[in-house]
MINU-313068 format. One record per residue: z, y, x of N, C-alpha, C in turn; residue number from 1. Coordinates in pm, whole numbers, padded with zeros to 5 digits. Each point is the difference from the previous one (the first is absolute). Layout:
! MINU-313068
<<Z, Y, X>, <Z, Y, X>, <Z, Y, X>, NUM>
...
***
This chain:
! MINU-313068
<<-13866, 03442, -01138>, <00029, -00098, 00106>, <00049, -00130, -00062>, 1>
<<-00066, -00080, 00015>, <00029, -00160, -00035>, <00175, -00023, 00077>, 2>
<<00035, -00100, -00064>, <00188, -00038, 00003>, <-00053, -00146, 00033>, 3>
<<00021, -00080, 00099>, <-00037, -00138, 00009>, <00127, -00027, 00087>, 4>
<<00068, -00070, -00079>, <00126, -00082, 00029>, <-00024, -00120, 00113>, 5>
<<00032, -00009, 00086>, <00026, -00140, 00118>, <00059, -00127, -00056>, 6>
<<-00078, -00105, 00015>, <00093, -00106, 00021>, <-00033, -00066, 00095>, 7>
<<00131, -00039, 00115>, <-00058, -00099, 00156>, <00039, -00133, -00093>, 8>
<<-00064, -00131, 00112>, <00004, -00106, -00046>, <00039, -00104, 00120>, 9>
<<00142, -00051, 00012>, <-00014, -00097, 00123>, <00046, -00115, -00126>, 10>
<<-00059, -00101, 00038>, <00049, -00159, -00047>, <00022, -00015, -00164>, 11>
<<-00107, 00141, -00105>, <-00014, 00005, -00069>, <00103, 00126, -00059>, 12>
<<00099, 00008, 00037>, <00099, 00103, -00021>, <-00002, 00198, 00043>, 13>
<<-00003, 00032, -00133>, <00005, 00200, 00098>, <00109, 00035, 00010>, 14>
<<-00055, 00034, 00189>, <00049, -00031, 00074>, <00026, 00262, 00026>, 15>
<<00048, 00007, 00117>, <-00034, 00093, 00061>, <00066, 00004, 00129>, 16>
<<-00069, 00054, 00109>, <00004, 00037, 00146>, <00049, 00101, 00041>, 17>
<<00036, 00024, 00118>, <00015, 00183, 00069>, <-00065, -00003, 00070>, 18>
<<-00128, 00085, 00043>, <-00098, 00060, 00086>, <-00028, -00210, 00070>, 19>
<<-00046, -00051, -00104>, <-00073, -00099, -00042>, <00039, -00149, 00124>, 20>
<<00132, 00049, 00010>, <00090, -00082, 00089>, <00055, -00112, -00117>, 21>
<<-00076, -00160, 00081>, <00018, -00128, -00126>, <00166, -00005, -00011>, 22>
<<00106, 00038, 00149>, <00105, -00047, -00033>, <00046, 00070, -00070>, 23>
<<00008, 00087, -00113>, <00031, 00136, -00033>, <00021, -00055, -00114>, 24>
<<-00092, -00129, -00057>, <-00026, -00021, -00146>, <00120, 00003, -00068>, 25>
<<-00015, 00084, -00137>, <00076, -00018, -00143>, <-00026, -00050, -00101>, 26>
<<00006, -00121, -00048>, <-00044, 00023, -00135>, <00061, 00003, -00095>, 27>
<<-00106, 00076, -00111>, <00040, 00065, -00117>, <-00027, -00064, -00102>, 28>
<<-00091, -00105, -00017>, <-00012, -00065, -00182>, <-00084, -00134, 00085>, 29>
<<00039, -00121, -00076>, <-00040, -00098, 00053>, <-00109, -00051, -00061>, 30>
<<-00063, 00095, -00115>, <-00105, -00001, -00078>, <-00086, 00121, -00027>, 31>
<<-00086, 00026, 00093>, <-00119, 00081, 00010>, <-00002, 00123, -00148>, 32>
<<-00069, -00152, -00093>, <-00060, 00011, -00097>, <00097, 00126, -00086>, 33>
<<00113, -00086, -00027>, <00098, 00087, -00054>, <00023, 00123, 00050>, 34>
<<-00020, 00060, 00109>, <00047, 00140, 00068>, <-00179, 00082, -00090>, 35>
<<-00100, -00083, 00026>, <-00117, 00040, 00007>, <-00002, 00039, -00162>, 36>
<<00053, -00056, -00097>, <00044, -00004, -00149>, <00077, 00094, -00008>, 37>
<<00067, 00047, 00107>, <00104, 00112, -00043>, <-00097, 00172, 00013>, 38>
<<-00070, -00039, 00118>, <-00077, 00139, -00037>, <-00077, 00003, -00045>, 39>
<<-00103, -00086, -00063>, <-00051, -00019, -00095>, <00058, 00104, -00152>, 40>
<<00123, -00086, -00019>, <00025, 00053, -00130>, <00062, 00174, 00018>, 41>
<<-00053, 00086, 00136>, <00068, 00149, 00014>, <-00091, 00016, 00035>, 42>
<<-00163, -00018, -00042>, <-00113, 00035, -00009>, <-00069, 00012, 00136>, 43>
<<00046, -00061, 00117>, <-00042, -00010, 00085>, <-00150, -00105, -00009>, 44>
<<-00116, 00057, 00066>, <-00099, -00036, 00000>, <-00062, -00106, 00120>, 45>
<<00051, 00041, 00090>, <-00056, -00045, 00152>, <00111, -00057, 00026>, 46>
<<-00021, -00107, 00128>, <00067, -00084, 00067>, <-00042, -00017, 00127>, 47>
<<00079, 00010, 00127>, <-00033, 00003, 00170>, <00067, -00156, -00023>, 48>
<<-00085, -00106, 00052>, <00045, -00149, 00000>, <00032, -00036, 00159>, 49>
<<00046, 00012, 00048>, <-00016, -00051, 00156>, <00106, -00159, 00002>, 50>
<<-00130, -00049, 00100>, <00044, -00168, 00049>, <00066, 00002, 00140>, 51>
<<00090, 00008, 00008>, <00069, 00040, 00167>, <00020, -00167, 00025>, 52>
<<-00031, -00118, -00041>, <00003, -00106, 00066>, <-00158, 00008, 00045>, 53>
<<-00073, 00005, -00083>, <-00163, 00029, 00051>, <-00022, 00088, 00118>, 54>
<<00039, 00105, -00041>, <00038, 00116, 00121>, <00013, -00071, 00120>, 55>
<<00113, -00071, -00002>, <00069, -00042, 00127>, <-00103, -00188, 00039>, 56>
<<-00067, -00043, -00112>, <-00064, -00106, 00058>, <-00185, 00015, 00007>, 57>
<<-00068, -00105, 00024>, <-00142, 00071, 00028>, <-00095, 00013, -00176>, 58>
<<00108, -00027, -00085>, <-00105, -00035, -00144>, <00112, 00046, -00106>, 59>
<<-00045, 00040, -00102>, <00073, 00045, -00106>, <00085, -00121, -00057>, 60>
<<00085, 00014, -00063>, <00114, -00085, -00007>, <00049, -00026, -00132>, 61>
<<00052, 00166, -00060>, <00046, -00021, -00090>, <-00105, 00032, -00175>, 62>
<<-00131, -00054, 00036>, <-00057, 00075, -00115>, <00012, -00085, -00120>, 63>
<<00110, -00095, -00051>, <00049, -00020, -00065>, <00065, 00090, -00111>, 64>
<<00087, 00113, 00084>, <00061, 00077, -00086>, <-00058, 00133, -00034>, 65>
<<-00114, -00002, 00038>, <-00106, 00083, -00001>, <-00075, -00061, -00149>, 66>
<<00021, -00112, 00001>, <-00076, -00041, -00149>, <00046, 00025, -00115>, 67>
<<00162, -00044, 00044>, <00033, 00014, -00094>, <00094, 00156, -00084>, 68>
<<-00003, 00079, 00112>, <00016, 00152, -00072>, <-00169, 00000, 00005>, 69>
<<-00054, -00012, -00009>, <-00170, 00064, -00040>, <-00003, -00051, -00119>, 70>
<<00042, -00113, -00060>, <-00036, -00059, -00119>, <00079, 00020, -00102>, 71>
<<00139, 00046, 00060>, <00081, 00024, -00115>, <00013, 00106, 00037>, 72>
<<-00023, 00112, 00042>, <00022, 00145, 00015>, <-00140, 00065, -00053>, 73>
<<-00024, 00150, -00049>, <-00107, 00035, 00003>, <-00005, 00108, 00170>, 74>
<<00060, 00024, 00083>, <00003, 00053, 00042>, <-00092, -00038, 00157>, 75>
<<-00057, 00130, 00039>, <-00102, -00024, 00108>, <00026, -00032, 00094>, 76>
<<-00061, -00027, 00109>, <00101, -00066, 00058>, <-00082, -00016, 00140>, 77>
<<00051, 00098, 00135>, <-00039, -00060, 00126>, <00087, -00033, 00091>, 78>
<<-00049, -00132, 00045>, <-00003, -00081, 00089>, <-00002, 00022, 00133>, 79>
<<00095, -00059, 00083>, <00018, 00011, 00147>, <00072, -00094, 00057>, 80>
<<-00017, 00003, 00143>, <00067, -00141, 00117>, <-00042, -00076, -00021>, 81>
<<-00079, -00059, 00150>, <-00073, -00013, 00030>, <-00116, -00076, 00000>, 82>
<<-00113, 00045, -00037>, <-00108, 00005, -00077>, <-00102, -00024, 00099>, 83>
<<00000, -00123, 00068>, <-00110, 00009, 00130>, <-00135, -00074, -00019>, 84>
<<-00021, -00056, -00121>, <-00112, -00054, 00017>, <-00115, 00029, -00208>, 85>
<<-00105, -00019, 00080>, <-00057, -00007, -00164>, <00074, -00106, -00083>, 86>
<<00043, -00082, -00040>, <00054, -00110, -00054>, <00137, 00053, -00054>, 87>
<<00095, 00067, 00099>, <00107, 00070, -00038>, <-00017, 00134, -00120>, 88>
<<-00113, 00072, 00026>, <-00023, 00109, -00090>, <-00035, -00058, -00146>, 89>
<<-00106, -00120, -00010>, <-00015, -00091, -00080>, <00097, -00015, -00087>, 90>
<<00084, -00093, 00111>, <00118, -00054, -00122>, <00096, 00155, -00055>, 91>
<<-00005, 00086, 00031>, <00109, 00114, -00016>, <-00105, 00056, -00097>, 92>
<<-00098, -00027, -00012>, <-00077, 00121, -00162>, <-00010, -00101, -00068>, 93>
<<-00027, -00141, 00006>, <00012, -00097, -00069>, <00122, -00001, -00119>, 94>
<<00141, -00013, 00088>, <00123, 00059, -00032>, <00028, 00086, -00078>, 95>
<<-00132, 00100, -00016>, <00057, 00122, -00040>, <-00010, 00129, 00021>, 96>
<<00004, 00025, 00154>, <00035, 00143, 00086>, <-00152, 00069, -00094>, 97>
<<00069, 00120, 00004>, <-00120, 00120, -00025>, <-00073, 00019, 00115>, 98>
<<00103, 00031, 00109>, <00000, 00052, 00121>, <00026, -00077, 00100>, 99>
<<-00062, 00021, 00133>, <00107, -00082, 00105>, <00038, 00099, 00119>, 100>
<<00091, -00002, 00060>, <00043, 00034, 00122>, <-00036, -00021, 00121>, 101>
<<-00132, 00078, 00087>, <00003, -00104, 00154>, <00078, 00074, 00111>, 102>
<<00092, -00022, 00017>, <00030, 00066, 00147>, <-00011, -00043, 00140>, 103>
<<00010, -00122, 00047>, <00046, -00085, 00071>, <-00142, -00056, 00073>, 104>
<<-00087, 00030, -00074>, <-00178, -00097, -00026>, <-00099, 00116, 00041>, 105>
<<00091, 00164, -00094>, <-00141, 00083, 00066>, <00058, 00050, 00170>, 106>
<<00099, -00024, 00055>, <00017, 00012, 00104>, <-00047, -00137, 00082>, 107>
<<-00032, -00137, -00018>, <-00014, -00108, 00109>, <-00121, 00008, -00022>, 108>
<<-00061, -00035, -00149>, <-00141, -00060, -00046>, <-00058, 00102, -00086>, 109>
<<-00042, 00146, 00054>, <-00070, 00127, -00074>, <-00088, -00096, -00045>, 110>
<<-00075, -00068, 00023>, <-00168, -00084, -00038>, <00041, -00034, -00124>, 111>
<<00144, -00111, -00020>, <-00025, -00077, -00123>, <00052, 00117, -00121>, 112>
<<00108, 00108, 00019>, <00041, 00067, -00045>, <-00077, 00105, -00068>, 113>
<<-00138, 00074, 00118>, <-00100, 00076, -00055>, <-00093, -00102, -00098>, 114>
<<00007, -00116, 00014>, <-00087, -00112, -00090>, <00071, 00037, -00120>, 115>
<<00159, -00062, -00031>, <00035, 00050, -00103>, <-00001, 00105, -00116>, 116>
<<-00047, 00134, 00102>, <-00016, 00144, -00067>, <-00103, -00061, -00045>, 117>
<<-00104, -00020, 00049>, <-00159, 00003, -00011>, <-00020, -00097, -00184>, 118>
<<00040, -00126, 00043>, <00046, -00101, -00128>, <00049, 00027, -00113>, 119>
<<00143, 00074, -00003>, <00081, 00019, -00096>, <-00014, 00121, -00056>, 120>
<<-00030, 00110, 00095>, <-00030, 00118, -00081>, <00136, 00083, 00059>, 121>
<<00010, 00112, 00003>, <00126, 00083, 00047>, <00055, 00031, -00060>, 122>
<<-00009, -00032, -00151>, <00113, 00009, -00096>, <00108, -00106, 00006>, 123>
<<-00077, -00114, 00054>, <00097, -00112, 00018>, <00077, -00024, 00156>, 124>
<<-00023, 00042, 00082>, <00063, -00016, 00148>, <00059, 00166, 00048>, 125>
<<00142, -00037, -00029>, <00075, 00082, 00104>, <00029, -00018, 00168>, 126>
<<-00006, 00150, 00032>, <00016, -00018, 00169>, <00148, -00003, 00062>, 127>
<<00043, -00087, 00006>, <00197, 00033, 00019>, <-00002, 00038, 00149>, 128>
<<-00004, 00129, -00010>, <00021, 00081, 00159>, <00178, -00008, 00005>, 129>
<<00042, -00102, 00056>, <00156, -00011, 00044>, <00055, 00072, 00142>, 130>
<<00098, 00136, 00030>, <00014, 00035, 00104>, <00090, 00015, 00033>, 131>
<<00037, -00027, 00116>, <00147, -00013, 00143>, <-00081, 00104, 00060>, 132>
<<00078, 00133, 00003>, <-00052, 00108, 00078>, <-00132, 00037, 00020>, 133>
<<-00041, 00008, -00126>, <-00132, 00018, -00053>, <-00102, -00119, 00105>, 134>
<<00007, -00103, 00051>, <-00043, -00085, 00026>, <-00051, -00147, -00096>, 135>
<<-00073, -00037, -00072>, <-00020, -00120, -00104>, <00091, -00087, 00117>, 136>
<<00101, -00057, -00147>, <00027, -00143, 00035>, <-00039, -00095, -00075>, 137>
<<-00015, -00119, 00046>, <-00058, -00115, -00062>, <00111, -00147, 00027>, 138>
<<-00075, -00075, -00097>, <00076, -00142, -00039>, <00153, 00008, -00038>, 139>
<<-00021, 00073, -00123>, <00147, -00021, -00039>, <00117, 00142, 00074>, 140>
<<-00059, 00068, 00085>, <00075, 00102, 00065>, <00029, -00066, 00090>, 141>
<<-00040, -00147, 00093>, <00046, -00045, 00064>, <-00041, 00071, 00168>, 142>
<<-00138, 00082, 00002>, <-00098, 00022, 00101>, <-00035, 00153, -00020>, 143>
<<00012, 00043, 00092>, <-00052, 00112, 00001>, <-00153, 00051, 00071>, 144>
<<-00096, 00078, -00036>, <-00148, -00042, 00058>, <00015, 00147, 00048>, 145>
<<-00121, 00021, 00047>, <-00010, 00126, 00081>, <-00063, 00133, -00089>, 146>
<<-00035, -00033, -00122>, <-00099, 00053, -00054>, <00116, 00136, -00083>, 147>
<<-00080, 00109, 00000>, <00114, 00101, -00060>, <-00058, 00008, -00128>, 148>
<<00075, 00031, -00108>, <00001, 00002, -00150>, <-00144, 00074, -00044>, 149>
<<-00008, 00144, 00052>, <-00100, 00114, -00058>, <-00110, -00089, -00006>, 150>
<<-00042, -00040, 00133>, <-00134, -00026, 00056>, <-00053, -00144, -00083>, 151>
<<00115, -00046, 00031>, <-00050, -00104, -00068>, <-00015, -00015, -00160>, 152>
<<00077, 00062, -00081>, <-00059, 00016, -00153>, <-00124, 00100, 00032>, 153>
<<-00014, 00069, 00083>, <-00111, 00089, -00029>, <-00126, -00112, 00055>, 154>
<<00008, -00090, 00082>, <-00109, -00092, 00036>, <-00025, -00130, -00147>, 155>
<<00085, 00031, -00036>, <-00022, -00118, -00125>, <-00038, 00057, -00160>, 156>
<<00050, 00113, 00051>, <-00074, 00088, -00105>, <-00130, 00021, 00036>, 157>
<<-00004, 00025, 00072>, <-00202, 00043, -00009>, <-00105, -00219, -00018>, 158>
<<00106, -00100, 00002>, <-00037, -00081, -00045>, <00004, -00064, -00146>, 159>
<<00081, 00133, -00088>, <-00040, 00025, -00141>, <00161, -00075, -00041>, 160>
<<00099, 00034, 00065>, <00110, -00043, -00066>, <00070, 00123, -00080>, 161>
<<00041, 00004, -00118>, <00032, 00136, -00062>, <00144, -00032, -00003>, 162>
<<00101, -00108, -00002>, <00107, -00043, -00067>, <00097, -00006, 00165>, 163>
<<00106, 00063, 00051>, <00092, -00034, 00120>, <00141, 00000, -00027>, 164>
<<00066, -00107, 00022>, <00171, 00038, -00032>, <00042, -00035, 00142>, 165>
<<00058, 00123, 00048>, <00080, 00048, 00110>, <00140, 00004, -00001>, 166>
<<00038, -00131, 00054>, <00159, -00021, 00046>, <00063, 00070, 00134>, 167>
<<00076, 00115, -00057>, <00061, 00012, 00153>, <00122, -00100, 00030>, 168>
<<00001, -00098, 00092>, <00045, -00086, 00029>, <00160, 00001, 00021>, 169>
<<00045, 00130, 00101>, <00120, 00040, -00013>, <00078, 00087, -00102>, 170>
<<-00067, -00016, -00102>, <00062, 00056, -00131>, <00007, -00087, -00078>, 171>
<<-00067, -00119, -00011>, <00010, -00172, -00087>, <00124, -00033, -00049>, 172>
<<00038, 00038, -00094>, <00116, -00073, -00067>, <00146, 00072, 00033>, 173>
<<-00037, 00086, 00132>, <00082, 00102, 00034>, <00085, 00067, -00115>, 174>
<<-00050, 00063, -00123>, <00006, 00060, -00082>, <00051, 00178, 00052>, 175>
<<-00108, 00035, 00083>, <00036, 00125, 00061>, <-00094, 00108, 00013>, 176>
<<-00085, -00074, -00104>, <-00085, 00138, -00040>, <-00135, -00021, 00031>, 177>
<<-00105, 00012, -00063>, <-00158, -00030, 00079>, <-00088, 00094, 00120>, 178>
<<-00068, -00094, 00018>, <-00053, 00149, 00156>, <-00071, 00103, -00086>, 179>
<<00033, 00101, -00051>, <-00094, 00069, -00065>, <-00139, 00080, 00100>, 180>
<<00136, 00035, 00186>, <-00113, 00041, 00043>, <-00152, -00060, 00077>, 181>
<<00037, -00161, -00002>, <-00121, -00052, -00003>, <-00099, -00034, -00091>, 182>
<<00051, 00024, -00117>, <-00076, -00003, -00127>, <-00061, 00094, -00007>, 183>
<<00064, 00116, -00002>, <-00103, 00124, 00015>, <-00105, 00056, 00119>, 184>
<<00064, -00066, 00082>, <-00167, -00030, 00146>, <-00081, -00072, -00070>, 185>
<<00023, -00118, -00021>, <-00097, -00062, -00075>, <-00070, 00055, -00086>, 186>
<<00024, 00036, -00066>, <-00065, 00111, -00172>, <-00087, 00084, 00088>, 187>
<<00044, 00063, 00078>, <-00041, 00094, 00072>, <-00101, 00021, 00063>, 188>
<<-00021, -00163, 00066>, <-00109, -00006, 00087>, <-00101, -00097, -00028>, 189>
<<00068, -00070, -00192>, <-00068, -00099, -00053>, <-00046, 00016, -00159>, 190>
<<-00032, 00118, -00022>, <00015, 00059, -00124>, <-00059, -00070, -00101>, 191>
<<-00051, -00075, -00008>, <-00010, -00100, -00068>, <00016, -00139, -00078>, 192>
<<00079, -00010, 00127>, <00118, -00138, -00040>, <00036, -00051, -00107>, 193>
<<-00012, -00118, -00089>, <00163, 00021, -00059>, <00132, -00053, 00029>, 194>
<<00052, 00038, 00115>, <00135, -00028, 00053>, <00083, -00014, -00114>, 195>
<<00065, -00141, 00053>, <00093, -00082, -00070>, <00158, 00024, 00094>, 196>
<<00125, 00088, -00010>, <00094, 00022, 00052>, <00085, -00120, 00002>, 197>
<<00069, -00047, 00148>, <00090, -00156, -00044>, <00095, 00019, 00085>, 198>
<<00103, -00013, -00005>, <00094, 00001, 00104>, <00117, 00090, 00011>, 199>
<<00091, -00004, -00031>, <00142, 00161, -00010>, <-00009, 00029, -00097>, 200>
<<-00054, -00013, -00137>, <00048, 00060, -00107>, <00130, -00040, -00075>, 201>
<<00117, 00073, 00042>, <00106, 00063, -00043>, <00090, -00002, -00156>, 202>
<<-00128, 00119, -00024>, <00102, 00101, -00124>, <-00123, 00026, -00092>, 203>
<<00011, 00057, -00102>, <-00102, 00014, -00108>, <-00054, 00133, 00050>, 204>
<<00063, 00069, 00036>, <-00091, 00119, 00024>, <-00051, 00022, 00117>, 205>
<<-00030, -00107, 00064>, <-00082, -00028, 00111>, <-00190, 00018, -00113>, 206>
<<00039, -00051, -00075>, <-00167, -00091, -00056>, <-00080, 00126, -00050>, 207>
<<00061, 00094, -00056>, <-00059, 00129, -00026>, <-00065, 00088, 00178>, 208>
<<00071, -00039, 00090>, <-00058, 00050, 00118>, <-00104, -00063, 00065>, 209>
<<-00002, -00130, -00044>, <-00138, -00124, 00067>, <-00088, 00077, -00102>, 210>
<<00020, 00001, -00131>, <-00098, 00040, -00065>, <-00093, 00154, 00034>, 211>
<<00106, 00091, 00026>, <-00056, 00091, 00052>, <-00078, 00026, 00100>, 212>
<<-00011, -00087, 00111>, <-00032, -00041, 00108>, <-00130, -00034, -00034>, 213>
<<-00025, -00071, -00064>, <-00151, -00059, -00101>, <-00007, -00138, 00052>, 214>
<<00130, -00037, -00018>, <00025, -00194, -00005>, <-00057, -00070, -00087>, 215>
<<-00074, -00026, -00011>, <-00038, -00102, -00142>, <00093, -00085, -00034>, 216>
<<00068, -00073, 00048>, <00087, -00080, -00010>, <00110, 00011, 00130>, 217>
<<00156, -00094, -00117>, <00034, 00007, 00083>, <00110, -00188, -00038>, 218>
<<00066, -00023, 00148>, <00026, -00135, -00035>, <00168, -00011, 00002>, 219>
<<00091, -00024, -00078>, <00126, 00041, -00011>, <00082, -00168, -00051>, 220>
<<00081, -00064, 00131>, <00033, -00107, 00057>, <00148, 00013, -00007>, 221>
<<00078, 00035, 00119>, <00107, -00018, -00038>, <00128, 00086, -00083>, 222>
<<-00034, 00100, -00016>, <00023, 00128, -00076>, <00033, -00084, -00141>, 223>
<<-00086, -00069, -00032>, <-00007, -00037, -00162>, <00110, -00112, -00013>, 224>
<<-00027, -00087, 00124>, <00122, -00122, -00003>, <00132, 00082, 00037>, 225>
<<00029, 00116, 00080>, <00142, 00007, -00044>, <00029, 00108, 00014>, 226>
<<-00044, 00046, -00159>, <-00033, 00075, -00131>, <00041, 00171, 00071>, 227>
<<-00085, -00013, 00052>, <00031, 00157, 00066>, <-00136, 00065, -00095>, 228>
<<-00125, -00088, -00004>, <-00075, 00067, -00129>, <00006, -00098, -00104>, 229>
<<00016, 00055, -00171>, <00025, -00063, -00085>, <-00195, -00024, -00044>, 230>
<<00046, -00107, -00084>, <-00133, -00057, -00057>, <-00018, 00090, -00114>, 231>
<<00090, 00083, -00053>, <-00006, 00060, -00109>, <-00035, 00161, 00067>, 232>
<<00061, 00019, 00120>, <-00135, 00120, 00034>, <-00094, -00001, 00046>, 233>
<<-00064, -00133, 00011>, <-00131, -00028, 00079>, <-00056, 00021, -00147>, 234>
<<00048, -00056, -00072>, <-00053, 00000, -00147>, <-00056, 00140, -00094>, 235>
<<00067, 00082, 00043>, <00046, 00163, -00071>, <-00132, 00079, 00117>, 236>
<<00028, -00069, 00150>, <-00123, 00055, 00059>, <-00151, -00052, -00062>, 237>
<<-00025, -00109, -00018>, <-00156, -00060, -00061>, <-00031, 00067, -00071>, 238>
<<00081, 00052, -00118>, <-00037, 00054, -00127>, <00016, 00113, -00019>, 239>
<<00040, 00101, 00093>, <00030, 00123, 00027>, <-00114, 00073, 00098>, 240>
<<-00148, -00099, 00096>, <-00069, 00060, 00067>, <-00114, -00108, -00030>, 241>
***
């Protein structure tokens, strides 16, 4: 199971949320780059980049700092918030991103979003199935849509998306543990997936149970900023599986 560390981004700064509420914000390092340098050097490979000013406006915002951990980091790196137009995806692989994030786009604009799969290839576009009572929310967590989680990765899957990271929304920053039992519906009824786990991870020995689950990944945010998981056992995990 892949270890891909979070960093949010408001006004250039990582930042973090609770169940993705803006007034909630903390921040933790007033320089991206440097946090992104720190797991770097504890062999961390992957990076979850999210733009929560993009998120929250109609065009990506911050892919500035997207350049510059891509250029001075070796680490991979996908991209998210909000990503609504061809021009936006542009400048974000331009930047850098391996990957990008659509959540917000395959719920308003499936057309330009299934364009994207079609274009980029499904190694490169993740499906960010975000859920408030297993319902997708969109724009930032600001909206909630009608559409329920299963159905809808299973409708975007048969449009050749292999890659989904699933936020349970009321576990965001919570630090109270991840939904394991919607993860495992999912697996269950999506056996193919590779589900990306985001949201409530806790404690270190949470990550051995996503894995078991058959998480491909998983995304671990505020846990790391206050140090409930150390970088040095994320480290001991990479090289140990």
């Amino acid at each position: 199971m892949r270890i891909i560390p979070a960093i949010d981004i408001i006004e250039g700064k990582c930042v973090r949320l609770s169940k993705g509420d803006y007034d909630t914000k903390k921040i933790y390092n007033e320089n991206p780059l440097e946090v992104a340098k720190q797991f770097e050097a504890h062999g961390i490979q992957y990076l979850h980049l999210v733009d929560l000013d993009g998120a929250k406006s109609s065009q990506i915002v911050n892919y500035k700092v997207l350049e510059q951990i891509a250029s001075k980091t070796s680490l991979k790196i996908d991209f998210g918030g909000g990503l609504k137009s061809d021009a936006d995806l542009r400048i974000a692989f331009e930047s850098g991103a391996k990957q990008i994030t659509g959540g917000s786009i395959a719920v308003k604009n499936p057309e330009i979003f299934k364009k994207w799969i079609t274009q980029y290839g499904a190694e490169a576009i993740i499906l960010g199935a975000d859920a408030n009572n297993e319902k997708i929310a969109i724009s930032g967590w600001l909206e909630e849509s009608t559409k329920e989680v299963i159905p809808f990765i299973q409708n975007y899957q048969e449009e050749g998306i292999q890659y989904v990271i699933c936020t349970d929304i009321s576990k965001d920053g919570m630090l109270q543990g991840p939904s394991f039992d919607l993860y495992k519906r999912i697996l269950e009824q999506i056996p193919n997936v590779k589900l990306i786990a985001s949201g409530g991870i806790s404690t270190f020995d949470e990550l051995p149970k996503l894995a078991e689950l058959g998480c491909e990944g998983t995304i671990i945010g505020k846990a790391i900023y206050e140090n409930r998981i150390s970088l040095k056992q994320l480290e001991n995990y990479i090289l140990n599986n």
